[in-house]
C-alpha positions as CSV (number, residue, x, y, z in Angstrom):
1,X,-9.5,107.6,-157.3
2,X,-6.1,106.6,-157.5
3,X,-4.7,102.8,-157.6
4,X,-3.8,101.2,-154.2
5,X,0.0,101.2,-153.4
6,X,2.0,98.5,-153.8
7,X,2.0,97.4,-150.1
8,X,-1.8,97.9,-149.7
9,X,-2.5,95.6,-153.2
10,X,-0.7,93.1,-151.9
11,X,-1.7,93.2,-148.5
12,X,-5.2,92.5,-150.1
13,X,-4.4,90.3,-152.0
14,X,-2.5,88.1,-149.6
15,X,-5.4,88.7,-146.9
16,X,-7.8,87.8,-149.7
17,X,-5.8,84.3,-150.7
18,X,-5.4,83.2,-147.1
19,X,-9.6,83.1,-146.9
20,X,-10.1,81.8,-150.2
21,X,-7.6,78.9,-149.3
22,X,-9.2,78.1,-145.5
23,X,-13.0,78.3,-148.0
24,X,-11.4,75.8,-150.1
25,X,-10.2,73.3,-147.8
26,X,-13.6,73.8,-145.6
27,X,-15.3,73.4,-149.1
28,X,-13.8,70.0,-149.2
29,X,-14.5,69.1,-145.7
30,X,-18.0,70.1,-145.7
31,X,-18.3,67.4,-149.6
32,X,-16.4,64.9,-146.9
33,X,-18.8,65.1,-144.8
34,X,-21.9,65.6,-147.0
35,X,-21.4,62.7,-149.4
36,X,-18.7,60.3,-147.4
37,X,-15.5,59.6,-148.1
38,X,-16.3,56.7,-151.1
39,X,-18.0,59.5,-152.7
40,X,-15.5,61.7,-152.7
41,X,-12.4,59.4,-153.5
42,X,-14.2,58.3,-156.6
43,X,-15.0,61.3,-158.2
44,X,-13.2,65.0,-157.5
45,X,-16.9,66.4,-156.2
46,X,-15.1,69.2,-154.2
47,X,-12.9,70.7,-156.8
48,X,-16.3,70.5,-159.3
49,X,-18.0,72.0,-156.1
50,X,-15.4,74.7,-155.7
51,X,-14.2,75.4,-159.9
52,X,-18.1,75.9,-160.6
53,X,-19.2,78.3,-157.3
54,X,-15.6,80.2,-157.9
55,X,-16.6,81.0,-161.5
56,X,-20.2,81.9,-160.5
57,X,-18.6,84.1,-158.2
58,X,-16.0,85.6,-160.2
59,X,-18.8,86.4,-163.3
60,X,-21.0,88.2,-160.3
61,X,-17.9,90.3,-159.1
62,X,-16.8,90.4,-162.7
63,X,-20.1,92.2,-163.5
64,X,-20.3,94.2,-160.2
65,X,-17.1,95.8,-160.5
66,X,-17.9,96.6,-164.6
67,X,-20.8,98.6,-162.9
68,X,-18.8,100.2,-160.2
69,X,-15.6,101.5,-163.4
70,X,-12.5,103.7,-161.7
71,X,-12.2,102.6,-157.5
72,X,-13.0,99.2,-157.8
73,X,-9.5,97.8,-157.6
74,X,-9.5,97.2,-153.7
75,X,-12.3,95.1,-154.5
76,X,-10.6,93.5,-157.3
77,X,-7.6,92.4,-155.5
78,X,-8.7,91.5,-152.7
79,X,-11.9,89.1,-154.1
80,X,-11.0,88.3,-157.3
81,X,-6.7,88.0,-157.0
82,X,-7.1,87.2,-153.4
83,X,-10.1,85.1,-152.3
84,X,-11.4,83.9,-155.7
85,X,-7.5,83.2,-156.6
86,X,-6.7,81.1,-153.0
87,X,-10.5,79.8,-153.6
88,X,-10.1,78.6,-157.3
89,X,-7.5,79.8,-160.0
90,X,-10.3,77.9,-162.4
91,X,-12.4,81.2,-161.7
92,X,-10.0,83.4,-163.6
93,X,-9.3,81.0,-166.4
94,X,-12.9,81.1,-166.6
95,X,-13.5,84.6,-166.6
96,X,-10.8,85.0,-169.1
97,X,-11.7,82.8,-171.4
98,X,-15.3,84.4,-171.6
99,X,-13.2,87.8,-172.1
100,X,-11.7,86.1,-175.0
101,X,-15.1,84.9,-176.3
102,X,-16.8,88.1,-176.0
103,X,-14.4,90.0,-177.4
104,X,-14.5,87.8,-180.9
105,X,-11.4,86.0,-180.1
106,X,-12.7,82.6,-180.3
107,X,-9.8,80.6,-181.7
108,X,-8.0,82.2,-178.9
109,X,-9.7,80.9,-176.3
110,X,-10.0,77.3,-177.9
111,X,-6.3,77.5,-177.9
112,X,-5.8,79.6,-174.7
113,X,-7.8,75.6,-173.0
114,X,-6.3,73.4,-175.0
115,X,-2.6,74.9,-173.8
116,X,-3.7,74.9,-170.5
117,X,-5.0,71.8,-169.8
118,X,-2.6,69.9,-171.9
119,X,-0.1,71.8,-171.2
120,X,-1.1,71.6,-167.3
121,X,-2.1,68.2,-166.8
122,X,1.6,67.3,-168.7
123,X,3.7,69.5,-166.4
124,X,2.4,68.1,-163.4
125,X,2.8,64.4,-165.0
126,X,6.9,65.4,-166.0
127,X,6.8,66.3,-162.1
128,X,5.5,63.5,-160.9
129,X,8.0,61.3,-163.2
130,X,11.1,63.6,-162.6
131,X,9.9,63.2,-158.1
132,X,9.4,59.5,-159.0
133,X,13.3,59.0,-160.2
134,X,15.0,61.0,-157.8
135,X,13.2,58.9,-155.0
């Protein structure tokens, strides 16, 4: 089976994103609502919540589509790019850095988290000074 065209692949994927995005912000609703707002201003229970199902869902779709070999990619694109993407971008680090693991690439994937939360969490500070002196 051949690969999707462009416009099809990305159709899925943004189809795919705009779900995983409305499940995310219901996600975080829903932990609202569940365990009150004190709860959930003192500790980021939704984005645990939605980084842990997103990477249990990205290992079963992971696995599924493994099983499944050539015709998957609809599938692919529009859960895994799409939905799990819009859901949680967590869920591909995560599946990645298992790739890197299994495959025997272990100081790879130490350095492959280290980068990306350092190099994350000090991008978005650098933003938040650069937004803070232009106000």
């Amino acid at each position: 089976m051949s690969l999707p065209s462009p416009m099809i692949a990305t159709t899925s994927v943004a189809l795919g994103g705009a779900i995983g995005a409305v499940l995310r912000h219901q996600m975080g609703r829903g932990m609202t609502h569940w365990l009150g707002v004190k709860a959930v201003t003192t500790f980021p229970w939704a984005t645990l919540a939605v980084n842990v199902s997103g990477s249990l869902a990205m290992g079963l779709l992971a696995g599924f589509l493994a099983r499944q070999g050539q015709g998957a990619d609809h599938w692919r694109l529009f859960l895994g790019v799409g939905l799990l993407g819009g859901f949680t971008t967590f869920s591909s680090f995560s599946l990645e850095m298992v790739m890197l693991i299994e495959r025997g690439q272990a100081l790879q994937a130490v350095t492959y988290a280290l980068i990306s939360v350092l190099a994350g969490l000090s991008a978005l500070y650098i933003g938040l000074i650069v937004m803070r002196i232009a106000a």
